[in-house]
Each structure stands twice: as C-alpha cells, then as structure tokens.
DRENGUMAR-679009 format. One record per atom (N, C-alpha, C, CB): atom name; x, y, z; residue in three letters; residue number from 1. Coordinates in steps of 0.2 Angstrom, whole numbers, m for minus. Glycine has a CB too. Layout:
! residues N
+------+-------+-------+-------+------+-------+
| paro |  east | north |    up | zaba | semar |
+------+-------+-------+-------+------+-------+
|   CA |     X |     Y |     Z |  ALA |   NUM |
...
+------+-------+-------+-------+------+-------+
***
This chain:
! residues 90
+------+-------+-------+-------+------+-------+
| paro |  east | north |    up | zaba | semar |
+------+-------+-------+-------+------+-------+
|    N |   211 |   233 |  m843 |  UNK |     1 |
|   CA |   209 |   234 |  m836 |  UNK |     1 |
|    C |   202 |   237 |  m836 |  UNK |     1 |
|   CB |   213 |   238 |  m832 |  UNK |     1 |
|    N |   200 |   242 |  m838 |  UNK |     2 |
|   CA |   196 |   244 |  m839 |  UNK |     2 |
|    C |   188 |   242 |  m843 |  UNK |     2 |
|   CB |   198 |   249 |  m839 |  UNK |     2 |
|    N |   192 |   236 |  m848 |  UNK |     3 |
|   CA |   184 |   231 |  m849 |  UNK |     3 |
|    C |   184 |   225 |  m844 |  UNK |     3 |
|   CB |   182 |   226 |  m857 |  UNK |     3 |
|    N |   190 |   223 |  m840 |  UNK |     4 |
|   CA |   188 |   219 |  m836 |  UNK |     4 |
|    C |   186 |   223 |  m828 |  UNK |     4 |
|   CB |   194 |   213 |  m837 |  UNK |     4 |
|    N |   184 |   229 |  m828 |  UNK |     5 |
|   CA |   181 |   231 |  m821 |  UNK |     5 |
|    C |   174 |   233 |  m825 |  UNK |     5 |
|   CB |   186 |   239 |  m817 |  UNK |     5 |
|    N |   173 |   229 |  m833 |  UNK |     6 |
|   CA |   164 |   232 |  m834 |  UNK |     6 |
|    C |   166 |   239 |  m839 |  UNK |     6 |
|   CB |   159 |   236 |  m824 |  UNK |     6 |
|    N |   169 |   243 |  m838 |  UNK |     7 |
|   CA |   169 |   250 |  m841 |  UNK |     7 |
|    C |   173 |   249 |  m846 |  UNK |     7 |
|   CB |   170 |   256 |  m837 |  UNK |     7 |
|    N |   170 |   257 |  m851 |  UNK |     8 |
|   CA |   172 |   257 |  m855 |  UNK |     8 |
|    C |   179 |   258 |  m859 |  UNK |     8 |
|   CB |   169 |   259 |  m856 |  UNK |     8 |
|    N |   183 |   255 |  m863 |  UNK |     9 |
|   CA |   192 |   257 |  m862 |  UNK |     9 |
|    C |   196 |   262 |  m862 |  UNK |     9 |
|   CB |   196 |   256 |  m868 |  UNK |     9 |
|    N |   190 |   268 |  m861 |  UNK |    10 |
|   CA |   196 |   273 |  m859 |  UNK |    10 |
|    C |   192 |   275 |  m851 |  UNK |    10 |
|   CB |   197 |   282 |  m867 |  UNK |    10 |
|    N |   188 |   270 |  m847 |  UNK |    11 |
|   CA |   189 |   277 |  m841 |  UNK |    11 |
|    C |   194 |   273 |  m836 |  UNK |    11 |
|   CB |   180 |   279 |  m837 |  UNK |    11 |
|    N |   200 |   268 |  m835 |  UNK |    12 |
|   CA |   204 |   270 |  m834 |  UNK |    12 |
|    C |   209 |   277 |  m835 |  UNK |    12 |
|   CB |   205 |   265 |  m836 |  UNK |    12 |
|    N |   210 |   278 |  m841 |  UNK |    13 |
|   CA |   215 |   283 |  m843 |  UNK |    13 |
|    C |   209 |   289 |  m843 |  UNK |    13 |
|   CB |   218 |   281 |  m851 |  UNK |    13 |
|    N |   203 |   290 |  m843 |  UNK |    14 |
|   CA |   200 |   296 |  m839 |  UNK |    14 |
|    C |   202 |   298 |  m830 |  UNK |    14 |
|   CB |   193 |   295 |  m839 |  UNK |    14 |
|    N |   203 |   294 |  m829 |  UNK |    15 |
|   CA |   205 |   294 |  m822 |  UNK |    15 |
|    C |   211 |   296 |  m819 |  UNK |    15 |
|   CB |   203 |   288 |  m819 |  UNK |    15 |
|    N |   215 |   292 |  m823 |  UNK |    16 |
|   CA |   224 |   294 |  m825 |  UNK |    16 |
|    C |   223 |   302 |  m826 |  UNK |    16 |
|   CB |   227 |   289 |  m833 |  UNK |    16 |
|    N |   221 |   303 |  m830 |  UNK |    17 |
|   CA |   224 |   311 |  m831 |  UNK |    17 |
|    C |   217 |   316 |  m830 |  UNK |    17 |
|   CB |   230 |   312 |  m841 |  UNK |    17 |
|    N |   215 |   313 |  m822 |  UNK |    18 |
|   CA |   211 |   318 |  m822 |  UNK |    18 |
|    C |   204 |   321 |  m823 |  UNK |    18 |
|   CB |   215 |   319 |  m824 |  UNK |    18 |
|    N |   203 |   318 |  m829 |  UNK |    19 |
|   CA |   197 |   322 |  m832 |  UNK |    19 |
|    C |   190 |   318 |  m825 |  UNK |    19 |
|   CB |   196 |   320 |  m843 |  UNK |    19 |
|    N |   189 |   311 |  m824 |  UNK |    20 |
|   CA |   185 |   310 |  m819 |  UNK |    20 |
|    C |   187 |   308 |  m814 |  UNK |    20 |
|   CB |   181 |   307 |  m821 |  UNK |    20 |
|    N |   182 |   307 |  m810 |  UNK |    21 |
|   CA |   185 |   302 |  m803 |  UNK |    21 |
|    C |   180 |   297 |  m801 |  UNK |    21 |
|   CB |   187 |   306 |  m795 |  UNK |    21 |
|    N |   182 |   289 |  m800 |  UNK |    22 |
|   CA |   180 |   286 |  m798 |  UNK |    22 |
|    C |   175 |   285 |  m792 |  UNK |    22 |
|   CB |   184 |   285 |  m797 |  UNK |    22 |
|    N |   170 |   281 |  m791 |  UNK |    23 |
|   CA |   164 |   282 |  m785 |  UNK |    23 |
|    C |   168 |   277 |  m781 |  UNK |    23 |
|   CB |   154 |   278 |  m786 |  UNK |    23 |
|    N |   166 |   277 |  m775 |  UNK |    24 |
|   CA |   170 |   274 |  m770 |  UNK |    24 |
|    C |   168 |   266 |  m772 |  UNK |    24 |
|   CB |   166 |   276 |  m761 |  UNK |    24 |
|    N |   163 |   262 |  m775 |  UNK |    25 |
|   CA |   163 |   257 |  m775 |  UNK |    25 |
|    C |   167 |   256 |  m779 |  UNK |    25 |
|   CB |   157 |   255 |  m775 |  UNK |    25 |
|    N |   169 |   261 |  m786 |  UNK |    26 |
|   CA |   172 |   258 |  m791 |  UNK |    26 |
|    C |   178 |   259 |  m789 |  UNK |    26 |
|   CB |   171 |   259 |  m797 |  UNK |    26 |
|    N |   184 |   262 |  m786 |  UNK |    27 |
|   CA |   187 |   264 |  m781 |  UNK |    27 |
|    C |   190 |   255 |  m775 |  UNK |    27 |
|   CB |   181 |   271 |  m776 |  UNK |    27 |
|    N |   185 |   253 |  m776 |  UNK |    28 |
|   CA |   186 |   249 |  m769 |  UNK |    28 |
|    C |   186 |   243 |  m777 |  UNK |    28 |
|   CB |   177 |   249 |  m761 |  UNK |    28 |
|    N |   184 |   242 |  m782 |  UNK |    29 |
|   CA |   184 |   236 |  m788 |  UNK |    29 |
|    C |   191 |   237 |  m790 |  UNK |    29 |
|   CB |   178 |   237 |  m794 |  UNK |    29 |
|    N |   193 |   244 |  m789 |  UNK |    30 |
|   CA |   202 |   243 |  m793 |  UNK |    30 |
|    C |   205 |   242 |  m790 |  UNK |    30 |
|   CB |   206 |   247 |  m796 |  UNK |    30 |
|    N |   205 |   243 |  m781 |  UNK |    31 |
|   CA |   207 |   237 |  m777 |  UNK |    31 |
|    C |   208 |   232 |  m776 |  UNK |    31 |
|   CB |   206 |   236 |  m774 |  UNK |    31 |
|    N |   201 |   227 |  m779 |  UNK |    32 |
|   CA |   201 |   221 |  m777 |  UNK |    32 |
|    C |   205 |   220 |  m785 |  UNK |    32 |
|   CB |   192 |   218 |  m774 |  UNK |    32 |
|    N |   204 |   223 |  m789 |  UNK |    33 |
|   CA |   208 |   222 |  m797 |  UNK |    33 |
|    C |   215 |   221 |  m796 |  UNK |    33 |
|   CB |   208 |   229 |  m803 |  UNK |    33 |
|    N |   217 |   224 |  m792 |  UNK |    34 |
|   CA |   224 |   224 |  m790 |  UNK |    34 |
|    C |   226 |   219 |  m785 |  UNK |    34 |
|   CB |   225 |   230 |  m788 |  UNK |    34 |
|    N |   221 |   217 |  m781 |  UNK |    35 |
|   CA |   222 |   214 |  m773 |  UNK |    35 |
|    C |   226 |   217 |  m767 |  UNK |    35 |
|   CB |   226 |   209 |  m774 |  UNK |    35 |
|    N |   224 |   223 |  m769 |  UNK |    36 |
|   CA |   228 |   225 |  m763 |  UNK |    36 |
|    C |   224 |   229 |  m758 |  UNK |    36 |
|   CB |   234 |   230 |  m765 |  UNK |    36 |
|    N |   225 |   230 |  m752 |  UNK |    37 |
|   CA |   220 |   234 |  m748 |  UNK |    37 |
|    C |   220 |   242 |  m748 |  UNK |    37 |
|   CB |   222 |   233 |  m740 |  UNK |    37 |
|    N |   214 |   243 |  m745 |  UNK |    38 |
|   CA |   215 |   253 |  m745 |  UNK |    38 |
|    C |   221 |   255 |  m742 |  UNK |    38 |
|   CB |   209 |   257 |  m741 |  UNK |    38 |
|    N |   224 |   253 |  m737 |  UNK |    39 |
|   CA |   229 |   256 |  m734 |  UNK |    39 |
|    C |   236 |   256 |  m740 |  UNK |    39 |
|   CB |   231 |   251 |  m726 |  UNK |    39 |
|    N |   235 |   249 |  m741 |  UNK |    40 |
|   CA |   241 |   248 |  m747 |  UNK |    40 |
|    C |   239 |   252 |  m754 |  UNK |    40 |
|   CB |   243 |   238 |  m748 |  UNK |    40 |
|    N |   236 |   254 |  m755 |  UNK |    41 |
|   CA |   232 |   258 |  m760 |  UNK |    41 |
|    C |   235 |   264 |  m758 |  UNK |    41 |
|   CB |   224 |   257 |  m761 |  UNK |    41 |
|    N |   232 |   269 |  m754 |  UNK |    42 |
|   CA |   235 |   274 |  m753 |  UNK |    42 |
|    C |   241 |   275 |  m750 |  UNK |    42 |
|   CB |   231 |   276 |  m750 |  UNK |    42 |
|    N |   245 |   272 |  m748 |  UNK |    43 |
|   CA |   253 |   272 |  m744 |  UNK |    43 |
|    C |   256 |   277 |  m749 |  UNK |    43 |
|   CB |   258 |   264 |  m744 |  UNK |    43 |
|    N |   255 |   277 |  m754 |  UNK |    44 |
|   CA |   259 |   282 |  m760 |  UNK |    44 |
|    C |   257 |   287 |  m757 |  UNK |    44 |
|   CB |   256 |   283 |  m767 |  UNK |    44 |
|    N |   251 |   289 |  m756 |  UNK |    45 |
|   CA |   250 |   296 |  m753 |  UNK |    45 |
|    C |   251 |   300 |  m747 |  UNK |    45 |
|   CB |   246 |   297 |  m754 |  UNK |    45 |
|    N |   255 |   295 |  m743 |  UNK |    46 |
|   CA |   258 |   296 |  m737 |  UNK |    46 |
|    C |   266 |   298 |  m738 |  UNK |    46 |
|   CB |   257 |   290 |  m734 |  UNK |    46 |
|    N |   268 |   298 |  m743 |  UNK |    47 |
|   CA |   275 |   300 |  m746 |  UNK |    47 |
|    C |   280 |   294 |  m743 |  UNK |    47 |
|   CB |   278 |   309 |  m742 |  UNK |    47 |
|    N |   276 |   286 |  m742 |  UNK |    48 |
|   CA |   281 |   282 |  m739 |  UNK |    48 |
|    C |   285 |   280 |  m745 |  UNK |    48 |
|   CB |   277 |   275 |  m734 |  UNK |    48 |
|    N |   291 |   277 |  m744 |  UNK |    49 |
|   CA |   294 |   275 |  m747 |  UNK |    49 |
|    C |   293 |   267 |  m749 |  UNK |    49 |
|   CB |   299 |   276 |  m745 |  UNK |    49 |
|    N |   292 |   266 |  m756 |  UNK |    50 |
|   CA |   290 |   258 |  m757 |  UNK |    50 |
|    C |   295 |   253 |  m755 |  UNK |    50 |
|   CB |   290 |   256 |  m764 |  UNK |    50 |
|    N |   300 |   252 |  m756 |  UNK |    51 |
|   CA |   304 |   247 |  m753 |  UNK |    51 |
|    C |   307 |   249 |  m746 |  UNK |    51 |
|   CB |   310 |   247 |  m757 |  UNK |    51 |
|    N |   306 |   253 |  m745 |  UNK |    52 |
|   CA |   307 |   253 |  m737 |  UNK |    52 |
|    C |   299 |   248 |  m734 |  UNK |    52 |
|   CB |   307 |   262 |  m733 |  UNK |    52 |
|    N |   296 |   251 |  m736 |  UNK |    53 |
|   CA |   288 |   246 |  m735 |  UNK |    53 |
|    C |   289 |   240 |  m735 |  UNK |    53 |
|   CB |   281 |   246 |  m739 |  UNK |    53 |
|    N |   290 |   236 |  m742 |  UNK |    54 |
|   CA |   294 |   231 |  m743 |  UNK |    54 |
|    C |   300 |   228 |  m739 |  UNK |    54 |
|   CB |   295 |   233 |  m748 |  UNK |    54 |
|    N |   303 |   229 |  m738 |  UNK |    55 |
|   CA |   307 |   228 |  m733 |  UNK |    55 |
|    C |   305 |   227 |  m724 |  UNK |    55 |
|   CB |   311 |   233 |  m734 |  UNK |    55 |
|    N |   300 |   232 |  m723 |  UNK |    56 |
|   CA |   296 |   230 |  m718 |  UNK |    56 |
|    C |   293 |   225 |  m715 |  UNK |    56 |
|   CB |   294 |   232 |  m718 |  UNK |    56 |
|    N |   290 |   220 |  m722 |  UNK |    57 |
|   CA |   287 |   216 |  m722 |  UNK |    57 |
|    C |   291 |   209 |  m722 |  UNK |    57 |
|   CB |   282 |   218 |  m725 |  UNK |    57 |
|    N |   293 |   210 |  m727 |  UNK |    58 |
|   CA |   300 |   204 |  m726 |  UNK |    58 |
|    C |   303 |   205 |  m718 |  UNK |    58 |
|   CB |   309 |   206 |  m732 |  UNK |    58 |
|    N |   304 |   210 |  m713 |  UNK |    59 |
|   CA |   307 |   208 |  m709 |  UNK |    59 |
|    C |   303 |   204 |  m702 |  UNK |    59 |
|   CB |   310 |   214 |  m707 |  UNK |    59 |
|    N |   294 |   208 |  m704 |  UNK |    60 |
|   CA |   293 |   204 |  m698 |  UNK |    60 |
|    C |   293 |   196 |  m699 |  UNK |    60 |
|   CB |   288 |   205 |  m695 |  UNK |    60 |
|    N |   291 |   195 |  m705 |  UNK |    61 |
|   CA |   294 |   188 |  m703 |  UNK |    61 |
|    C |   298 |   182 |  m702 |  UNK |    61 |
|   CB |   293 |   187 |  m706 |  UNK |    61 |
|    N |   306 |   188 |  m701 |  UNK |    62 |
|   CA |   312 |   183 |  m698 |  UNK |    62 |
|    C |   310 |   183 |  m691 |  UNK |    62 |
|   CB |   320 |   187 |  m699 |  UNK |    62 |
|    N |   316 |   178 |  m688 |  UNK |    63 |
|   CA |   316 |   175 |  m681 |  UNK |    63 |
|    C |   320 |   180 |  m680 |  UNK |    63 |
|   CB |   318 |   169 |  m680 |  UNK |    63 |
|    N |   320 |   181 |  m671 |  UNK |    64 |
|   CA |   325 |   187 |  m668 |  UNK |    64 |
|    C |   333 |   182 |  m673 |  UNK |    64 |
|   CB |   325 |   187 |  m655 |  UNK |    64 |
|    N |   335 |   177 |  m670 |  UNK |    65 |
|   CA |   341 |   176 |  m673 |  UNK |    65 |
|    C |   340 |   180 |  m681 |  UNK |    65 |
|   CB |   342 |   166 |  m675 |  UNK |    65 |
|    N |   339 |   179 |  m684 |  UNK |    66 |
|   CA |   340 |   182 |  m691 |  UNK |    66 |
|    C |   337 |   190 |  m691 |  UNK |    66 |
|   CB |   335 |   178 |  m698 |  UNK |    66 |
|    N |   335 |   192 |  m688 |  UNK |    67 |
|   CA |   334 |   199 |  m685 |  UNK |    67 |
|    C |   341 |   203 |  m683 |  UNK |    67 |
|   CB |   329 |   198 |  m679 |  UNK |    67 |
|    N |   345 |   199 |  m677 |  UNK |    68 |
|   CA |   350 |   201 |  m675 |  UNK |    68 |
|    C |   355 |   200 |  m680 |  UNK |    68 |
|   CB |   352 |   199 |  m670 |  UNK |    68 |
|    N |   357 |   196 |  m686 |  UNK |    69 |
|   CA |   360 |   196 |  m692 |  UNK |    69 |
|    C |   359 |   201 |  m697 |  UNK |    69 |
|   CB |   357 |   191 |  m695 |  UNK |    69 |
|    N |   351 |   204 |  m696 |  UNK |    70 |
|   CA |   352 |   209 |  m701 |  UNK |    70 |
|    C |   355 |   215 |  m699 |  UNK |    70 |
|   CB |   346 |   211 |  m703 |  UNK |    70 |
|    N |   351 |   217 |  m692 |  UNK |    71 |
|   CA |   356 |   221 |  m689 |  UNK |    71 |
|    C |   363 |   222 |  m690 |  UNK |    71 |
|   CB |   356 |   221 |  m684 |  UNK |    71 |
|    N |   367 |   217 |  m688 |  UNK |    72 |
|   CA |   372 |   217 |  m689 |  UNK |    72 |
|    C |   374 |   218 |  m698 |  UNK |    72 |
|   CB |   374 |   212 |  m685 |  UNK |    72 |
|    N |   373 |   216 |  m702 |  UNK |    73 |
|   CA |   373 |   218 |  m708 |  UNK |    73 |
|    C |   372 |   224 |  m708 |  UNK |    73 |
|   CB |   369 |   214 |  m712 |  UNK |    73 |
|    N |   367 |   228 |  m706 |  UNK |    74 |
|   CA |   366 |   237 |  m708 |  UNK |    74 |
|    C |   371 |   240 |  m704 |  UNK |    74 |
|   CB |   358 |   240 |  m705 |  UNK |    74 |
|    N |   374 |   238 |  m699 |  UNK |    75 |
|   CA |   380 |   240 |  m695 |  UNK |    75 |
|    C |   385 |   238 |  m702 |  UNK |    75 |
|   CB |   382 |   234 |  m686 |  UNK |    75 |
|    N |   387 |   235 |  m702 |  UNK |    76 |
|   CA |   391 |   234 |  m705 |  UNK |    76 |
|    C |   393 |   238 |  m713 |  UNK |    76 |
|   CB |   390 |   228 |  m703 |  UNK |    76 |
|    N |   388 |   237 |  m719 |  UNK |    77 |
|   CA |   388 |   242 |  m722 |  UNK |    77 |
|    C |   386 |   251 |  m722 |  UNK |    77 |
|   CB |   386 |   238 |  m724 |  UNK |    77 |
|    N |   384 |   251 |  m716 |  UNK |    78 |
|   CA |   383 |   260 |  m715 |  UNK |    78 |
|    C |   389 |   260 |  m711 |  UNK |    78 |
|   CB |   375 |   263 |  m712 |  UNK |    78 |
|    N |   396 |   257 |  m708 |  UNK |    79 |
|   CA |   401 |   259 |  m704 |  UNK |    79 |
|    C |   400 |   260 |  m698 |  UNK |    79 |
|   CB |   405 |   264 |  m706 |  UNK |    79 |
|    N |   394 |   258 |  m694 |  UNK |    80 |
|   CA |   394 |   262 |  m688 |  UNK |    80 |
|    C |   392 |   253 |  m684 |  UNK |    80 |
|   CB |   386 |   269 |  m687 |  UNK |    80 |
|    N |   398 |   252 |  m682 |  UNK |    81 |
|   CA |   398 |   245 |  m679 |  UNK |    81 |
|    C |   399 |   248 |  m671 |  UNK |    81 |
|   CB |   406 |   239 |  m682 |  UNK |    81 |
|    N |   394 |   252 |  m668 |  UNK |    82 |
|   CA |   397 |   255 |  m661 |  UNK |    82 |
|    C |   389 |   252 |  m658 |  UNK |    82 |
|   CB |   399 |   266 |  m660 |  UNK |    82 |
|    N |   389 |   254 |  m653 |  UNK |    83 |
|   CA |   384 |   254 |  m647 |  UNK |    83 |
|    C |   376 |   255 |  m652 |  UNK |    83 |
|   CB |   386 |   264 |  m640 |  UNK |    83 |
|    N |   376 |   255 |  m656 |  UNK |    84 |
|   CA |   369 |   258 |  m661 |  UNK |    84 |
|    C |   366 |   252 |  m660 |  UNK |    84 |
|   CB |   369 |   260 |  m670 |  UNK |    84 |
|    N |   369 |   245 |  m660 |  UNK |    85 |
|   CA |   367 |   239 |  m664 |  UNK |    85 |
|    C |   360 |   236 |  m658 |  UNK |    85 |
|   CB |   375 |   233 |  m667 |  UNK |    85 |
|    N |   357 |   233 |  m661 |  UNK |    86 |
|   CA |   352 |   232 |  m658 |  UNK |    86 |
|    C |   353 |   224 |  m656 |  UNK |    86 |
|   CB |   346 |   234 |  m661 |  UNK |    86 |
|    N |   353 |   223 |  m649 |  UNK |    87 |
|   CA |   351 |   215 |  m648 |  UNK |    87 |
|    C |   348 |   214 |  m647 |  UNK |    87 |
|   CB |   353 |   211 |  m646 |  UNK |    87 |
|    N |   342 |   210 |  m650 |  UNK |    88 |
|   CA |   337 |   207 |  m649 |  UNK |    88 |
|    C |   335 |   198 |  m644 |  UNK |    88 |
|   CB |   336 |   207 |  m654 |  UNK |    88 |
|    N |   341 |   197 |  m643 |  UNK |    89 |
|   CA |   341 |   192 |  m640 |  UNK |    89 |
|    C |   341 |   194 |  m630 |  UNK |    89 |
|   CB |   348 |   188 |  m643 |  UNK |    89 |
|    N |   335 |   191 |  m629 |  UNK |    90 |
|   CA |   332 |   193 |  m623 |  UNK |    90 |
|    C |   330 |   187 |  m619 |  UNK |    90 |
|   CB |   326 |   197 |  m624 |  UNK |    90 |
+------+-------+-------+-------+------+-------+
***
C-alpha cells in the first residue's frame, strides 16, 4: 500500500504504530486507497459498532413490506412479540 500511495514501504507501518502522522492530503489519499469517505473512515472513532452500521445500510434499502418482515423477525428472535413491534404500513 504504501508504494502504491508514492511512499516509501514502511510509512504505512510508521503511522500504524505511531511514530508519524499523516498530512491531511495524504490522510484524504488513503481514503480514496480504500474508497471510502471521511465519515466512513472515522466511524471507528465514534465507538459505532461495524455491523450494526452495516446492517443500517442494508435496511434502508428494503421496502416498508420487507421492513415490517424484519421487524417481525427481531420480535420474534429477542421474545418480545408484544406492543414494541413496529408497523410500518401507513
């Protein structure tokens, strides 16, 4: 990774443990190395959980039908088939 961002093979692993840090621009190249955005770059340091994120994003893409399916699936595996469940059919 670090000859294909230009630099030399260890300042990846300088950065890993610390000894330098990154300039914003090169910061913003191991983003784009990765493809991911700054928000999705930093989420880690928000203490979010990865697969809950992941999961977030698969949902908005269902339809309310399959929405209210999942619900009812999380009802169903966590035992609480009461008043909690959410209908989304409006």
């Amino acid at each position: 990774m670090s000859l294909e961002l230009g630099k030399s093979g260890s300042y990846i692993r300088s950065i890993t443990s610390g000894a330098t840090m990154p300039s914003i621009k090169e910061l913003f190249n191991i983003m784009a190395y990765f493809e991911v955005s700054p928000p999705e770059f930093f989420s880690g340091l928000q203490g979010k959980n990865i697969l809950l994120t992941a999961l977030e994003e698969k949902l908005r893409g269902l339809s309310n039908e399959d929405l209210e399916k999942v619900s009812l699936f999380i009802d169903w595996i966590t035992g609480s088939r009461s008043n909690n469940s959410m209908d989304v059919r409006h």
